[in-house]
C-alpha positions as CSV (number, residue, x, y, z in Angstrom):
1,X,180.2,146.4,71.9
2,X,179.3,143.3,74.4
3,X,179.0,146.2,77.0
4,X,176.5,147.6,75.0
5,X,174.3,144.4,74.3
6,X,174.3,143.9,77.3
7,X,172.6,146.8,78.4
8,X,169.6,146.2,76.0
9,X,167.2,144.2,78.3
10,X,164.0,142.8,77.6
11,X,162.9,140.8,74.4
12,X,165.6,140.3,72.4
13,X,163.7,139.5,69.4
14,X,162.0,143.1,69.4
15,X,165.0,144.5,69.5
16,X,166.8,142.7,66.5
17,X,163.3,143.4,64.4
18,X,163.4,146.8,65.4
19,X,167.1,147.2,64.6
20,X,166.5,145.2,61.3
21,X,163.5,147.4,59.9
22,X,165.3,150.4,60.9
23,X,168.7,149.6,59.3
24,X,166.7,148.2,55.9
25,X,164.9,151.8,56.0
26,X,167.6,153.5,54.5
27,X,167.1,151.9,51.4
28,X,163.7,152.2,50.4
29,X,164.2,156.1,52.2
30,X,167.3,156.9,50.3
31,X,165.7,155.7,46.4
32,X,162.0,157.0,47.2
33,X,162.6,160.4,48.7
34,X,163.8,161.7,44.9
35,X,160.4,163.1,44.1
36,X,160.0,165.2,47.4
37,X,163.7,166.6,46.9
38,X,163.0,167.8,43.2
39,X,159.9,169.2,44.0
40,X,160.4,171.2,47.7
41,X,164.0,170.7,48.1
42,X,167.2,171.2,46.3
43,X,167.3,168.3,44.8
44,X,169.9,166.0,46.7
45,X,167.7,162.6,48.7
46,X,171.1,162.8,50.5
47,X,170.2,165.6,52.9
48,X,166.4,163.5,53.2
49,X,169.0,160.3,54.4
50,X,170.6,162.0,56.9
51,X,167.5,163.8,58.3
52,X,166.0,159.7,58.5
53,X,169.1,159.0,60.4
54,X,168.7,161.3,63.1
55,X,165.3,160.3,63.2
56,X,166.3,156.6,63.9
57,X,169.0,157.9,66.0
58,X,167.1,160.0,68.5
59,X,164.2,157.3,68.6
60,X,166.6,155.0,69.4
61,X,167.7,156.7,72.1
62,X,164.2,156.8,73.6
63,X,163.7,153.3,72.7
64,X,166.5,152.6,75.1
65,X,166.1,155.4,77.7
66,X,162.3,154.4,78.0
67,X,162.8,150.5,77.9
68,X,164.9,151.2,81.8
69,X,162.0,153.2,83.3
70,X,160.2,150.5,85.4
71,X,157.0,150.2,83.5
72,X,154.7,150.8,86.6
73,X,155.7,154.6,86.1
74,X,153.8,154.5,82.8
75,X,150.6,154.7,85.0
76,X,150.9,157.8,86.8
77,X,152.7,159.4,83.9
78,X,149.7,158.7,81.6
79,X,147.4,160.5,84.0
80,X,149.4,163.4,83.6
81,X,150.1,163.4,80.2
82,X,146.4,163.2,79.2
83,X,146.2,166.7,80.1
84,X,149.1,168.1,78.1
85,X,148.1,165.7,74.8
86,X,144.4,167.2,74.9
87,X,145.5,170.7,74.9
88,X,148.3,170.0,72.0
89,X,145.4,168.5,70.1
90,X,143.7,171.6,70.1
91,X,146.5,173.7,69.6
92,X,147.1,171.7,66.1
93,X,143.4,172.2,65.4
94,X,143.9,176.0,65.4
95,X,147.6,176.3,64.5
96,X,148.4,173.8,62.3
97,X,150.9,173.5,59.7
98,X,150.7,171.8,57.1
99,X,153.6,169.3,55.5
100,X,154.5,168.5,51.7
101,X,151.8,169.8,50.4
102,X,149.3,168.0,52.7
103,X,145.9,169.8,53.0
104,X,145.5,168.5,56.6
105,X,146.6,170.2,59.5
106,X,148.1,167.6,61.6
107,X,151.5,168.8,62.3
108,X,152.8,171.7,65.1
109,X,156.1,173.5,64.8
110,X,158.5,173.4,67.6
111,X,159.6,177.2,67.4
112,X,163.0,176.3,69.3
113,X,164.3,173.5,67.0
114,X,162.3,173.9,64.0
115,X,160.8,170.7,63.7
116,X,157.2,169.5,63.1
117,X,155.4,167.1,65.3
118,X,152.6,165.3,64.9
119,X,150.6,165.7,68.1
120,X,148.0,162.6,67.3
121,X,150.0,160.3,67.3
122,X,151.7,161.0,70.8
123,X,147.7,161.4,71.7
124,X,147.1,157.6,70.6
125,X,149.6,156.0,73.3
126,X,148.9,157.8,75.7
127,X,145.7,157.5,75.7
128,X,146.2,153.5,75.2
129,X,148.3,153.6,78.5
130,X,145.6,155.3,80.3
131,X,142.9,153.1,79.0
132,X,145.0,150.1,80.1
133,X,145.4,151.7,83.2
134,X,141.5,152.2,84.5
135,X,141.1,148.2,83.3
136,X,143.5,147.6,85.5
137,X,141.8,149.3,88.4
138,X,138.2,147.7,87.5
139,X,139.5,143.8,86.6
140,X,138.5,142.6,89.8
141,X,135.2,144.7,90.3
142,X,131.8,144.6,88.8
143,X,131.0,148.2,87.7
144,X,128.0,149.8,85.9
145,X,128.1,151.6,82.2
146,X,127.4,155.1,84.0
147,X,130.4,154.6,86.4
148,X,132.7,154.4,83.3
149,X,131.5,157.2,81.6
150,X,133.6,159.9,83.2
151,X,136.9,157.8,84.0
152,X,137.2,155.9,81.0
153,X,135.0,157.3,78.0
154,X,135.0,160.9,78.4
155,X,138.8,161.1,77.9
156,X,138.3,158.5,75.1
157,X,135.9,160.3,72.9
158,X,137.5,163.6,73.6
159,X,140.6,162.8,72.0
160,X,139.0,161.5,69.3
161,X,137.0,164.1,68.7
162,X,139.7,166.8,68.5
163,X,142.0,164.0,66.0
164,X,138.9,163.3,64.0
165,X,138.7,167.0,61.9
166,X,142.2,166.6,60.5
167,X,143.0,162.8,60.3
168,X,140.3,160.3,60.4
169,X,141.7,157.2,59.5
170,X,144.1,157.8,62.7
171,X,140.6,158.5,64.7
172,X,139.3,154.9,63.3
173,X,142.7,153.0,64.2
174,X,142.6,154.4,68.1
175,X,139.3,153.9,68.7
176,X,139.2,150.4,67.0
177,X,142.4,149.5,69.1
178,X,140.8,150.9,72.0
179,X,137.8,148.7,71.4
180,X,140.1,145.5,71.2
181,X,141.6,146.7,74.7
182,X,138.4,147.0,76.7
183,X,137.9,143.9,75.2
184,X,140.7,142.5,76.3
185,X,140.7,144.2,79.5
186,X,137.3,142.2,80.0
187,X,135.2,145.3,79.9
188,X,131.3,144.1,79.6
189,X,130.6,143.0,75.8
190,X,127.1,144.9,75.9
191,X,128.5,148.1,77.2
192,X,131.4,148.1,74.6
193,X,127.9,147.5,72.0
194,X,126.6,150.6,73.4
195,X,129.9,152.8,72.7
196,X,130.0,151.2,69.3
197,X,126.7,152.9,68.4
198,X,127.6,155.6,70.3
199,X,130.5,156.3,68.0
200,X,128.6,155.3,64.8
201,X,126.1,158.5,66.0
202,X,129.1,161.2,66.9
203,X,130.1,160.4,63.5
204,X,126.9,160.7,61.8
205,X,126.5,164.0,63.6
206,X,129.8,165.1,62.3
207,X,129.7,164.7,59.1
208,X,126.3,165.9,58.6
209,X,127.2,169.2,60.8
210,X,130.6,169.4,58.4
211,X,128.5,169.2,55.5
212,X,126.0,171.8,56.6
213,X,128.7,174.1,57.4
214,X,131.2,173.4,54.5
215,X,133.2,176.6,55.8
216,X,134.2,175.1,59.2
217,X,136.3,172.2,57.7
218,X,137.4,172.6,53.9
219,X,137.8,169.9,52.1
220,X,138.6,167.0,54.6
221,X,134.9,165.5,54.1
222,X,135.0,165.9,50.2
223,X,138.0,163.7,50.8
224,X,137.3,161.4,52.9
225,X,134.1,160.8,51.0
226,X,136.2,161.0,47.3
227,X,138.7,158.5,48.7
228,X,135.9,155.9,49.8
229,X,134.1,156.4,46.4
230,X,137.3,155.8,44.6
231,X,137.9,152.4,46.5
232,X,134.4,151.1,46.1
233,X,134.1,152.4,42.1
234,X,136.0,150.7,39.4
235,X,136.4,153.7,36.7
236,X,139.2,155.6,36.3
237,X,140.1,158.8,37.5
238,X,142.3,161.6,38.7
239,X,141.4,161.0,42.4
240,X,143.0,157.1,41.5
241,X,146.4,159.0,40.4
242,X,148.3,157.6,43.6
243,X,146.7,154.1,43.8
244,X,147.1,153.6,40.1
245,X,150.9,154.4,40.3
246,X,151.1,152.0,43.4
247,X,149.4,149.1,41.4
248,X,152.1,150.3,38.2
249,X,155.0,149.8,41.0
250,X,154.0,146.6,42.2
251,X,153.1,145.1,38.7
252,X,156.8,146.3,37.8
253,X,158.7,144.1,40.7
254,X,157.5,140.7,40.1
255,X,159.0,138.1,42.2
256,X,163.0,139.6,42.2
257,X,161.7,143.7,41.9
258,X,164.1,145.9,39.2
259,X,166.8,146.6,41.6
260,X,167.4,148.6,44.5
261,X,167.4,152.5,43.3
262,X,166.0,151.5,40.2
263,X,162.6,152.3,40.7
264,X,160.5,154.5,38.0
265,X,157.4,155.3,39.6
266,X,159.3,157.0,42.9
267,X,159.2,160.0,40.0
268,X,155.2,159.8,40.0
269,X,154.2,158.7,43.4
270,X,153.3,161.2,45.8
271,X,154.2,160.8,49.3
272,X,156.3,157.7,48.1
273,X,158.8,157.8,51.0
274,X,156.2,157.4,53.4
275,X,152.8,156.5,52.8
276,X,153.2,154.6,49.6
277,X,157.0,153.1,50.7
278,X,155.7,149.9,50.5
279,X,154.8,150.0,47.1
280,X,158.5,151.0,46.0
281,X,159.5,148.2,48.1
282,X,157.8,146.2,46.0
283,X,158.8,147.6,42.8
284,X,162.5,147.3,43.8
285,X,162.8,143.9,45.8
286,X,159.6,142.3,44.3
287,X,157.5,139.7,46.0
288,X,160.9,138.8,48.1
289,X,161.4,141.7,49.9
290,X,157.3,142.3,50.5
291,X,156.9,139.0,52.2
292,X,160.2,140.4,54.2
293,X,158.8,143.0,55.5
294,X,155.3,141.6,56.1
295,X,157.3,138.9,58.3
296,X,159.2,141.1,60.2
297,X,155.9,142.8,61.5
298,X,154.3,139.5,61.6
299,X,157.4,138.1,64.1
300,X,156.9,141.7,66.1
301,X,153.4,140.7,66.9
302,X,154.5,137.2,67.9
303,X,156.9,138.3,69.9
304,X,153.8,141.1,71.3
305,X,151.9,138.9,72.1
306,X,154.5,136.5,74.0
307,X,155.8,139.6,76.2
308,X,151.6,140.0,77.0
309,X,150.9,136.5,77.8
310,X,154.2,136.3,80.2
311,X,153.5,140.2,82.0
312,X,153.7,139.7,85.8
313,X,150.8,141.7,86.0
314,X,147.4,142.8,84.2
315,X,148.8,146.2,83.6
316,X,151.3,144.6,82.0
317,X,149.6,142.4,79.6
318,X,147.4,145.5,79.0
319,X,150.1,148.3,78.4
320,X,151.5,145.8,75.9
321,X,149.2,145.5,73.7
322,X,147.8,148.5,74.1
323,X,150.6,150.2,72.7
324,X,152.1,147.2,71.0
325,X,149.4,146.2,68.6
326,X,148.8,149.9,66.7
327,X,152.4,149.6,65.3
328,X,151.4,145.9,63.3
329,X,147.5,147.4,62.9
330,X,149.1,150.8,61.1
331,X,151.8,148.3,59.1
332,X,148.8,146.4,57.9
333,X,147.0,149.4,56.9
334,X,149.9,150.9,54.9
335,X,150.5,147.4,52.8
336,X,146.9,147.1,52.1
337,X,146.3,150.4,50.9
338,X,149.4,150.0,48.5
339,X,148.0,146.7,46.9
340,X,144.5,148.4,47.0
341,X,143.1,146.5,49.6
342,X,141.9,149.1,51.4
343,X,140.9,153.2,50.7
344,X,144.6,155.9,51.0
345,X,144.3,156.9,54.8
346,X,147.8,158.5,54.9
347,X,148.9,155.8,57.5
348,X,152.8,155.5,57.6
349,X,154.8,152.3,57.3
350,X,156.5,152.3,60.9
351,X,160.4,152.1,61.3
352,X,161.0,152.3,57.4
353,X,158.7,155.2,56.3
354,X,160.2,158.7,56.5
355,X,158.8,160.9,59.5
356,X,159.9,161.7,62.4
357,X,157.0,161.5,64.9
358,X,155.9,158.2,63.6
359,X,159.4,156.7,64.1
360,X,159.9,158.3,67.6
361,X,156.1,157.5,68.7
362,X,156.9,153.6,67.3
363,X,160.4,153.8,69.7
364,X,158.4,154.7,72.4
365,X,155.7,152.1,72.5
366,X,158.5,149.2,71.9
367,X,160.6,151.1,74.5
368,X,157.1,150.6,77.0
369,X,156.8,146.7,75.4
370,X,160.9,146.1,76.2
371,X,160.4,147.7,79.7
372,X,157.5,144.9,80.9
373,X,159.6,142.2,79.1
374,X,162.6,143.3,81.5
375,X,160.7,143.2,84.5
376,X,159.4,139.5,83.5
377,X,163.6,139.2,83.2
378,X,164.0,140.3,86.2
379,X,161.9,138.4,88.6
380,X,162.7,135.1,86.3
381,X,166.2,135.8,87.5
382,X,165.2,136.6,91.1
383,X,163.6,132.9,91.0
384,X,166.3,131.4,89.4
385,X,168.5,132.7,92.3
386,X,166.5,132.3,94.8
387,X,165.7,128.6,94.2
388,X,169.6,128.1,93.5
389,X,170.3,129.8,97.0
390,X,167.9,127.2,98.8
391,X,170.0,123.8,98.2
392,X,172.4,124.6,100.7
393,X,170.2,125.8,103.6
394,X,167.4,123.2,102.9
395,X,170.7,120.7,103.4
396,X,171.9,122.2,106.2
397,X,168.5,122.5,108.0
398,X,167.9,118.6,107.7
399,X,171.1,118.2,108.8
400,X,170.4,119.9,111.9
C-alpha cells in the first residue's frame, strides 16, 4: 500500500478530496438510483452500483495515468484534439442518442463497448487547454482584436455553437469559464467587452432563427424558455414538478436528514441520481452532510487555486484553472439549482453524481491539475538537492 501512495504525486490534498467524494458517492448513488431501476431497468440499484464503480474505477485510472504525463504535452495534444472534438460534436448533432428519457441529444454510442459518451463535455477541456495555450503564446506581446480572431475565437465560438442546440447551460458554463481565463490570461478587458456582445448577438440570432424554424430544433427552446419562466414566476405548475420535489427533499432533512437509504422523494424525483443528487443528500444527511459536500469542493478550489499560484510557468497557472475551476463552477450550479437558486440546467454533481463521462472528464482535468503540481514537486526537490549538494564544495573551494 505505501508503494502505492507513493506513486500518487502532486497535491496531496486533491487527491484525498477526490478519493473522499468518490468513495462517499456510493451512498447517495446506491439509495437514489431506485427510481431509474423501476422505471428502465429490472429493478435492482445494485447493478446501477456496480456500473458507478467501474466508472470511478476507470476514471481513476486516468486520473493517475494522466497526472505522470508531463503537463507540457497537454499543449500540443490540445492542438490536435481540437480537430477530433469538433467533428464528434457534430456527429452528436446528427446521431445522437438520447439517455433516460432525456429529449436532448447529447450522448454518442460507442458501437464496440456499448457505452454512451457525452461528447461536450470532452469538448469543454479541451478547448480550455487550448485557450490556455494561445495566452500563453501572446503574455508577453501586445496583439490587436483582429489577430485573435482566427487563433483564439474562431475555435471558441465554433464549439460553442455546435454544443449550444442540445445543451445550453453547458454552452453558458464554457464560455463563461473561458471568459474568466482570457481574463486571467491578461487578454485586453475591451476586447473581451467586444466578444461579450458578440455572444449576446449569436444568441439572439439563434434563438430567433429556432423560433422561426420550430422544425429544425424541437422543443429545446420551448424549454429553455419554460425552465427560465418557471424560475422567475412564483405559481405553481407541472413544469415545477422536479424543483418542487427537490424543495420537498430538502425541507424533509433538516439539520441530521432521515437516514441514509431512507429517502422518500428518490421515488418522485426524476434524474435523482444525478442532477438532483444533491437534494437527496440533503434529505438523507441534512444540513450536515450539505455543508460536507459544499466544503469538500470549497477545499478543491483552495487547493486550485494554490497549485495556480505556485505553477512554474504561465501555462501552468493557466491549464489549472482552466480546467480546474469548471469542476467547483458545475458543483455550484448543481447545489443551487436543487435549493432553487438557480433555473434546472441538467448540470451534474461531479465525483458523486452517476454518469460516466462526467466522472471520467472530472478525472482527467484533476489528472492535468496533479500533473503541474508534480512538476512544482519536482523542481522543489531539484532545489532542495541542489542547495544541499553545495555545502561541501562551497567548503572545499574556500579551503583551497
Amino acid at each position: 500500500m505505501g508503494n502505492v501512495f507513493s506513486n500518487l504525486k502532486g497535491d496531496k490534498v486533491i487527491w484525498a478530496t477526490a478519493g473522499m467524494l468518490a468513495l462517499f458517492s456510493f451512498l447517495p448513488v446506491y439509495s437514489s438510483s431506485s427510481n431509474i431501476a423501476y422505471l428502465y431497468g429490472d429493478g435492482s440499484t445494485f447493478n446501477y452500483l456496480v456500473v458507478h464503480f467501474f466508472h470511478l474505477v476507470l476514471g481513476f485510472c486516468l486520473l493517475f495515468a494522466i497526472h505522470r504525463i508531463p503537463y507540457h504535452y497537454f499543449k500540443g495534444l490540445s492542438i490536435l484534439l481540437l480537430p477530433i472534438v469538433i467533428i464528434l460534436l457534430i456527429y452528436t448533432i446528427s446521431q445522437g442518442t438520447t439517455i433516460d428519457g432525456s429529449n436532448a441529444s447529447r450522448w454518442i454510442q460507442i458501437p464496440v463497448v456499448g457505452v454512451t459518451f457525452q461528447s461536450s463535455t470532452l469538448a469543454s477541456v479541451v478547448l480550455l487547454i487550448y485557450v490556455a495555450r494561445y495566452l500563453t503564446r501572446i503574455a508577453d506581446k501586445t496583439v490587436t482584436f483582429k489577430e485573435t480572431l482566427l487563433p483564439l475565437w474562431l475555435p471558441v465560438f465554433v464549439v460553442l455553437v455546435l454544443i449550444l442546440p442540445a445543451n445550453f447551460s453547458t454552452t453558458a458554463i464554457i464560455f463563461t469559464m473561458v471568459i474568466i481565463l482570457v481574463f486571467l490570461g491578461g487578454y485586453p478587458l475591451r476586447y473581451i467587452g467586444i466578444i461579450l456582445g458578440a455572444g449576446l448577438l449569436v444568441l439572439t440570432l439563434f434563438i430567433l432563427t429556432a423560433k422561426a424554424f420550430p422544425g429544425l430544433l424541437p422543443n429545446r427552446i420551448d424549454t429553455w424558455t419554460s425552465r427560465i419562466e418557471n424560475f422567475s414566476n412564483d405559481e405553481d405548475t407541472e413544469a415545477d414538478y422536479q424543483i418542487e420535489k427537490a424543495k420537498i427533499a430538502i425541507a424533509r432533512g433538516g439539520v441530521t436528514g432521515s437516514g441514509i437509504g431512507k429517502s422518500v422523494q428518490r421515488n418522485f424525483l426524476p434524474q435523482s441520481s444525478s442532477d438532483f443528487i444533491y437534494a437527496i443528500i440533503v434529505e438523507e444527511m441534512g444540513l450536515i452532510g450539505a455543508f460536507g459536500v459544499m466544503s469538500a469542493y470549497l477545499m478543491l478550489l483552495f487547493r486550485i487555486v494554490i497549485v495556480a499560484t505556485k505553477a512554474d510557468t504561465i501555462f501552468g497557472k493557466l491549464v489549472v484553472m482552466g480546467v480546474g475551476l469548471p469542476i467547483v463552477f458545475q458543483a455550484l450550479v448543481n447545489m443551487a439549482v436543487a435549493v432553487e437558486l438557480f433555473p434546472v440546467t441538467g448540470q451534474t454533481l461531479p465525483l458523486i453524481s452517476s454518469g460516466g463521462t462526467s466522472i471520467w472528464m472530472t478525472c482527467l482535468a484533476l489528472g492535468i491539475i496533479l500533473s503541474v503540481s508534480a512538476k512544482r514537486e519536482e523542481i522543489k526537490t531539484s532545489q532542495e538537492r541542489e542547495t544541499e549538494g553545495e555545502n561541501p564544495l562551497d567548503i572545499l573551494s574556500e579551503a583551497i
